[in-house]
C-alpha positions in Angstrom: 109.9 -94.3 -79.6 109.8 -92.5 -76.3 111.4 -94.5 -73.1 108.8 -93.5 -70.8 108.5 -97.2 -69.9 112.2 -98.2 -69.9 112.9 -99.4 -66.2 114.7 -102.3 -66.4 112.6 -105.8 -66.1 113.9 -109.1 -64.4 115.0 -111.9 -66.3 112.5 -115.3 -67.0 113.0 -118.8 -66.5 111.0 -121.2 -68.3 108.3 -123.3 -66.5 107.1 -127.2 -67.7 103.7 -126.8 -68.7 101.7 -128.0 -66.3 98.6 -127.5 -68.1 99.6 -130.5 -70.9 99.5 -127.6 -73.8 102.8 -127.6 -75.9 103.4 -123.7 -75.4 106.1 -122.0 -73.3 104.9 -120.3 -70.1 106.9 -117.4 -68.9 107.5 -116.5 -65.1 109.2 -113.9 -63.9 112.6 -114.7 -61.5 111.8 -113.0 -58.5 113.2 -114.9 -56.0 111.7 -117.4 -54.2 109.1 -115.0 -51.9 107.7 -113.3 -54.8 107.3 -116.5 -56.5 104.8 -117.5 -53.4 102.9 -115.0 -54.3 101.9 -115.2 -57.8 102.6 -119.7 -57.3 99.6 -121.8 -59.0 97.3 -122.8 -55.9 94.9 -125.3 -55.1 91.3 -124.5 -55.9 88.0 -126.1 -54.4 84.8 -126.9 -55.6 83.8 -123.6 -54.3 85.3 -121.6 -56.7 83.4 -121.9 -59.4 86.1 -122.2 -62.1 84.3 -125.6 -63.7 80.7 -124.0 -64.0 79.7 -122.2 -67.2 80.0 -118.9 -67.8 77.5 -116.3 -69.7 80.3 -115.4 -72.1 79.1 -115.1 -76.1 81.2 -115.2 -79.0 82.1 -111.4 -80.2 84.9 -109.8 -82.2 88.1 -108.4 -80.0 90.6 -106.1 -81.0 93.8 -106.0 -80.0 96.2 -102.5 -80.0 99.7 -102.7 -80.7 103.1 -101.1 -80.5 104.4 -101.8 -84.4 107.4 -102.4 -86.0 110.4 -101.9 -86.4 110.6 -99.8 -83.1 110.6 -101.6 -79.7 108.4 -100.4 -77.8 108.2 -98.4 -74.6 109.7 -100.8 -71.9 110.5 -103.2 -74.6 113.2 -105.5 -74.9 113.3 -106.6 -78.4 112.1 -104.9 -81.6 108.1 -105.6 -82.3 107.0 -107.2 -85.1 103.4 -106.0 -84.9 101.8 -104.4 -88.4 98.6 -102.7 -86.6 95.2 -103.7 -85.2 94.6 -107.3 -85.1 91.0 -108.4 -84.9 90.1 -111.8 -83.3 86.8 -113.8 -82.4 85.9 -115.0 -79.3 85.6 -118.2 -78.0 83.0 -118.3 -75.0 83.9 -121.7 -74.2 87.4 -121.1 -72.7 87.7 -117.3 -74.3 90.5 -118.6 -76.4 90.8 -116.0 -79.7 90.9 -116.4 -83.4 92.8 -114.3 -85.8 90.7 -113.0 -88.1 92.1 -109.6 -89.5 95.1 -107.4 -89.1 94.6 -104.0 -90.1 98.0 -101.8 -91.3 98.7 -98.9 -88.2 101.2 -97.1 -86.7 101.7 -97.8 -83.5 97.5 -98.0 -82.4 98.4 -99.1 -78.6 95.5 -97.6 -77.3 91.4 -98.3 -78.8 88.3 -97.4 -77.8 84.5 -98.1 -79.4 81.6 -96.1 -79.5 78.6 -97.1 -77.3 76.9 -98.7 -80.4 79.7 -100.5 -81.1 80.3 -99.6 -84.6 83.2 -97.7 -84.8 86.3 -98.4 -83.5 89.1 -95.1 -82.7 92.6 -95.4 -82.0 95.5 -93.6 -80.8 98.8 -93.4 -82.9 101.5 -93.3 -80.5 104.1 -91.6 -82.4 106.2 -88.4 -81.6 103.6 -86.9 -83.4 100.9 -87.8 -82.4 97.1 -88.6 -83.9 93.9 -90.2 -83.0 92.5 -92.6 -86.2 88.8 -93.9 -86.6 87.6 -97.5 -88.5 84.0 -98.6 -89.2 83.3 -102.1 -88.1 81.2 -104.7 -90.3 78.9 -106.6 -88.1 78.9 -109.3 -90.5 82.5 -110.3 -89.6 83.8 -107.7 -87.4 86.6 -106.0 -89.6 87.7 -102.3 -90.1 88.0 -100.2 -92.3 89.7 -96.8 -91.8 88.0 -93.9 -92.1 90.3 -90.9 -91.2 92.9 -89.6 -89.3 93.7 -86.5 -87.4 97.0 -84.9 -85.4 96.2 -84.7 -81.9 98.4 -81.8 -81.2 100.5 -83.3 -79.2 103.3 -86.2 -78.3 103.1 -89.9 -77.7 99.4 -90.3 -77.8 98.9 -92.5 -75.3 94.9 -93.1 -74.5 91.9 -92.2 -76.0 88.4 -92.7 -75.1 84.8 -91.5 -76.6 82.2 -89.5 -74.8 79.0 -91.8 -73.9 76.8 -89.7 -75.6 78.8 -90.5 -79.0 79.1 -87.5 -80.1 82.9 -86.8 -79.0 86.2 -88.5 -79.2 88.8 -87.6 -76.6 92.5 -88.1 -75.7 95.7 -88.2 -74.0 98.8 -87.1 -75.3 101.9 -88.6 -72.6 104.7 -86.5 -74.0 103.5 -82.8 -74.1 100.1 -83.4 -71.0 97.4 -82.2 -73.0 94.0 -83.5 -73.4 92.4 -82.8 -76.9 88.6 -83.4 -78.0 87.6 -84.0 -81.5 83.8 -83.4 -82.3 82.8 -87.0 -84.0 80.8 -87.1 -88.0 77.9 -88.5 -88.6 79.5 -91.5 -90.4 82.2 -92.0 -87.1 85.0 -90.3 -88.7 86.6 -87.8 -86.7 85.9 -83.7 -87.0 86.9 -80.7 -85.7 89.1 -80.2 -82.8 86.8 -78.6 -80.3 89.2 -78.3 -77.3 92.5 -78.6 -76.1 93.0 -79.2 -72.4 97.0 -78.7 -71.5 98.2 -80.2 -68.3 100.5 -78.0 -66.0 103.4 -79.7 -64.3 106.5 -78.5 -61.9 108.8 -80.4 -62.5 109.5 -80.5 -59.4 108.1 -84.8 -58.7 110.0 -87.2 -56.7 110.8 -89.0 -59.9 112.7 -86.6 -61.8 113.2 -89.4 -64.7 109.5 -89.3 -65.0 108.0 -86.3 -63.8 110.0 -83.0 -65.3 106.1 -82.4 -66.6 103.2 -82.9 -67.7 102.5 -86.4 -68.6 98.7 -87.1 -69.8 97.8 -90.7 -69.2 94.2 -91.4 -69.4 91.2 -89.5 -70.3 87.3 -90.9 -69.4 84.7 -89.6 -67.5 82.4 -90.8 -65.1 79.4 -93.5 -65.3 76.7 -90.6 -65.4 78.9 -88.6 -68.0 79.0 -85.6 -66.2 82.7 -84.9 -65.5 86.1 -85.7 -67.8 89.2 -87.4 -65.6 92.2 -86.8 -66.5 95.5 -88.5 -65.1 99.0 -86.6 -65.5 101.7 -88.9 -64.1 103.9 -86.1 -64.4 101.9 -83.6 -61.9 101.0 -86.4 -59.3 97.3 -85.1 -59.9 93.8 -85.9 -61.6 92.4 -83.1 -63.5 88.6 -82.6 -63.1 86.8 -80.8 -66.4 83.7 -80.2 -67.7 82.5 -81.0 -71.6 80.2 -78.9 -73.4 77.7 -81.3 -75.1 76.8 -78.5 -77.5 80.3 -76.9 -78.6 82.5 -79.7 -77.4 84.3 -76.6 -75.2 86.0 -77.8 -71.8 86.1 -76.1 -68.9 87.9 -76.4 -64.9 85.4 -78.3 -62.6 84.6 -76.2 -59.7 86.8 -79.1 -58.2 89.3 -78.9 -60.6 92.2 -81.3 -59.7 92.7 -84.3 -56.6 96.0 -84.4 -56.0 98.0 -88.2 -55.7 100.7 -88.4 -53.3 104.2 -87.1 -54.3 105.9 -89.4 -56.9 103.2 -91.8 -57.2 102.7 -90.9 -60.6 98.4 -91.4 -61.5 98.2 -93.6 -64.3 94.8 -94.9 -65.1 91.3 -94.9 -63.2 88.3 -96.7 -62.7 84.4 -95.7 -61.3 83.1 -98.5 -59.6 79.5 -99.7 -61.1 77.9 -97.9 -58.0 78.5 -94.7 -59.5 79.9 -93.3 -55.9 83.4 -95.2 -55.5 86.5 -94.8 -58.2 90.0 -96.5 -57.9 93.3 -95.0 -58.8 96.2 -97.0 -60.3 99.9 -95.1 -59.3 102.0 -96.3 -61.9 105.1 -95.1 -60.2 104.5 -96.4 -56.5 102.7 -99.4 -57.8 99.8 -98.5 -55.1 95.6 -97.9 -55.7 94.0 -94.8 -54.4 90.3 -96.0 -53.1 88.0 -92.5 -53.6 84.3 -91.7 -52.2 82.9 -90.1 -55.4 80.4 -87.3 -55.3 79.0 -87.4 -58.9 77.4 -84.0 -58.9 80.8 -82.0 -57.8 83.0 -84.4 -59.6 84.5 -84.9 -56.5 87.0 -87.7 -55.3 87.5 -88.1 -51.6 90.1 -90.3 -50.3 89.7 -93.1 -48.5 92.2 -95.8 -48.4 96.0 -96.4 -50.3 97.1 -99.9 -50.9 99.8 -101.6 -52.2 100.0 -103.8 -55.8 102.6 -105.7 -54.6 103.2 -108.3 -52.1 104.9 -106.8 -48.9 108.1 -109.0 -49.2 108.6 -108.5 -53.3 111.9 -106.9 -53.9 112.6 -105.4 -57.6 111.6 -103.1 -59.8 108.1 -102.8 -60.7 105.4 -100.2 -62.7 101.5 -100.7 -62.6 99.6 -100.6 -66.1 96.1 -101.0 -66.6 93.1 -101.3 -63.7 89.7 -102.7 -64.4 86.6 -103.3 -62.0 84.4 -106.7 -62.9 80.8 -105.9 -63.9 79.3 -107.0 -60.7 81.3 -104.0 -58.8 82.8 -107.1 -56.2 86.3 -107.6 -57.6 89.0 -105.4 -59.1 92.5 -106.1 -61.0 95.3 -104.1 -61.7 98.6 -105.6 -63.9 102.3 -104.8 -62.4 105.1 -105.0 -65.1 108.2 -106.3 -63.5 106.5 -108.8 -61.0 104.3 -109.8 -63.9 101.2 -110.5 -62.0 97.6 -109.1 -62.2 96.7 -108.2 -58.5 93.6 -109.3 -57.4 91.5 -107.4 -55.1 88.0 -107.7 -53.3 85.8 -104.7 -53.1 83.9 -104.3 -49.8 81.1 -102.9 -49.0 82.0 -99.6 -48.1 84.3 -99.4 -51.5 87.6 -100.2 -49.8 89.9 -102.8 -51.0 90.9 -106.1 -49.9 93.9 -108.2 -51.3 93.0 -111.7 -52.8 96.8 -112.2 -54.0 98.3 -112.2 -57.4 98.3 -114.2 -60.3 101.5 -114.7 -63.0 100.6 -113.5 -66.5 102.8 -116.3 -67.6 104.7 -113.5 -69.8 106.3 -110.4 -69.5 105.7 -106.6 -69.0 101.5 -107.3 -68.8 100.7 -103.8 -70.2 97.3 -104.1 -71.6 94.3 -105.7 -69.4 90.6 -106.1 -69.6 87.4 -108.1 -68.4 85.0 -109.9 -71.3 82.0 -108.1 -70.8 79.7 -111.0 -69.0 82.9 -110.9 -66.4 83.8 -114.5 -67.5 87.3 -113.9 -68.6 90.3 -111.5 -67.9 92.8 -110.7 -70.8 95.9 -109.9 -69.7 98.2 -108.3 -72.5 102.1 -109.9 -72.2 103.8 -106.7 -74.5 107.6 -108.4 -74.1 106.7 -112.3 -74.6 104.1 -111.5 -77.6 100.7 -113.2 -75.5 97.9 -112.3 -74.4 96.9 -115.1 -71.4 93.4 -115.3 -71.0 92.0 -116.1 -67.7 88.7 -117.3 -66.1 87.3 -115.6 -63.1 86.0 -117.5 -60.5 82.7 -116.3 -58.5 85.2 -115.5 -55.7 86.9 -113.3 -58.2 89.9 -115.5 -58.3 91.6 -116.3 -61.5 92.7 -119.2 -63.2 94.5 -119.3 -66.5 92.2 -120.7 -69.8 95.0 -120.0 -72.5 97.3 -118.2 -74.3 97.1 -116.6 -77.1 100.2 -115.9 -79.1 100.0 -112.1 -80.7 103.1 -109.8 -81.5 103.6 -107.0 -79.0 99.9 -106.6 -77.4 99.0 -103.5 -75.7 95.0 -102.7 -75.4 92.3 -105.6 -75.0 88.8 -104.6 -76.4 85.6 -106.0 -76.9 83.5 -105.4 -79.9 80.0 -106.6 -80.7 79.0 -110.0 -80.1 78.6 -112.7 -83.1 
């Protein structure tokens, strides 16, 4: 397994339960200012935490870094089989095991806009993108096919919203390959083959003597592909065929991040004219003005993931933007926190604070679909804790569910 992710992590002490529920919570030792940060607080009336929310039971499935490897910035050797498959609860989002499906190292899934078919990467050193059906009647997979993705470490995957096209990111050789999609979901033909151009020349020589392909999507109106290289400090702008499934430069091909930031993931907001930028390597977030029909991103504002007096070692993972466009989160593996940010009205950010994931190296991180719930994925301390947001987008933990080596939260049909 690669060691892309291998920066050492601080050590834990374990907390009483202050929640009366017989499992160990997990917070990291960062001295006693960090701490403040990411402490439990106080919460009012106001915030909304005790009124119902509009989540509905629906499967979830859960990507994984699989035995007997440990895994990228792991500390211990997983003992993850695959995919695991879980139901909902919409009371307090708690999840239910309900299948675990045999894979090599899926850490990254994705489902089609019908959601009845589920793809997954297979981060291996060679890589390969795999697609499952989904039965409605009880939410399990079954595998369909498998093909190479020409490339190392596949690392993200995501499919085209018209369906018709699966695409992904290969970390250890920067390319971006896209695989036409079957009529029954499995995956075709490769139709194109992006590759990523790096100096080697980035302020984190470690991390950066490439290429590095981290995330592939494209924007809300499906006109553009966005593709992060940590490795180049840039986003790569591309256009997709719908008929041939060819790609081609954007007239705006590439938005550079600053040196040694290292662009990880990104996210459009629901206004279809502001995207957010998560630098892995700087733990920051790049705020962008976004003009759709150029596939342009203009910066606007850079702002930290951290609290200003945190001292240690730290890496950003995942960013996600709650459905009503008012809130965004981004996970930080080392201070084990999700950061918790308002969106004003012009698009910039505002810091709300941090919350601990009660766990360690919170890789994985997504929002149940009716914005009730956050899932934040603890890869090192095997749990997933399961948050509920409040209507001032502040979160409060629900539970925790206990699942080997989680990577990728994502939500499936409901029930």
């Amino acid at each position: 397994m690669e060691s892309r992710d291998s920066s050492a992590e601080p050590q834990v002490d374990v907390l009483q339960d202050t929640a009366g529920i017989s499992r160990r919570r997990l917070l990291p030792m960062i001295g006693a200012a960090g701490l403040a940060g990411i402490a439990p607080r106080a919460f009012s009336d106001d915030d909304g935490f005790g009124r119902p929310g509009n989540a509905v039971a629906r499967y979830v499935y859960v990507g994984t870094y699989t035995a007997p490897d440990v895994p990228p910035g792991g500390t211990h050797p997983s003992t993850a089989v695959g995919i695991s498959v879980f139901r909902l609860h919409p009371s307090d989002g708690d999840l239910t095991l309900v299948q675990v499906v045999t894979a090599s190292n899926p850490s990254y899934l994705a489902l089609n806009p019908s959601l009845t078919r589920l793809y997954s990467v297979n981060e291996n050193t060679a890589g390969s993108v795999s697609a499952y059906s989904i039965n409605p009647a009880n939410g399990h997979l079954t595998f369909l096919n498998s093909a190479l993705a020409n490339g190392q470490f596949t690392t993200h995957i995501s499919v085209h919203p018209s369906g018709r096209y699966v695409m992904a990111a290969n970390y250890g050789t920067g390319n971006v390959p896209v695989f036409r999609l079957n009529a029954d979901g499995s995956i075709g033909p490769k139709t194109a083959d992006f590759q990523g151009v790096g100096n080697g020349t980035g302020a984190n020589p470690a991390r950066q003597e490439g290429p590095h392909a981290h995330q592939v999507i494209t924007d809300l109106e499906a006109r553009h592909l966005f593709c992060d290289d940590l490795g180049a400090d840039k986003v790569n702008v591309l256009n997709l065929d719908l008929g041939t499934g060819a790609v081609s430069a954007n007239v705006v091909p590439f938005i550079n991040s600053a040196s040694g930031s290292g662009p990880r993931h990104m996210a459009f907001h629901p206004d279809g004219v502001h995207a957010y930028g998560l630098n892995e390597l700087a733990s920051t977030l790049n705020v962008f003005a976004y003009d759709s029909v150029r596939g342009a991103l203009v910066w606007m504002q850079t702002i930290s993931t951290l609290p200003r007096d945190f001292i240690g070692t730290n890496t950003t993972a995942e960013i996600r933007v709650h459905p009503s466009g008012k809130f965004l989160y981004n996970t930080n593996r080392g201070h084990n926190s999700v950061a918790m940010f308002e969106i004003q009205g012009d698009g910039t950010l505002e810091s709300l604070g941090w919350e601990s994931t009660f766990g360690q190296w919170p890789r994985g991180m997504n929002i149940e679909p009716s914005g009730t719930f956050l899932y934040a994925a603890n890869e090192n301390t095997d749990s997933i804790t399961v948050f509920r947001i409040g209507h001032n987008g502040r979160l409060q933990r629900s539970a925790i569910v206990n699942t080997p080596t989680p990577v990728d939260v994502e939500f499936g049909a409901p029930v």
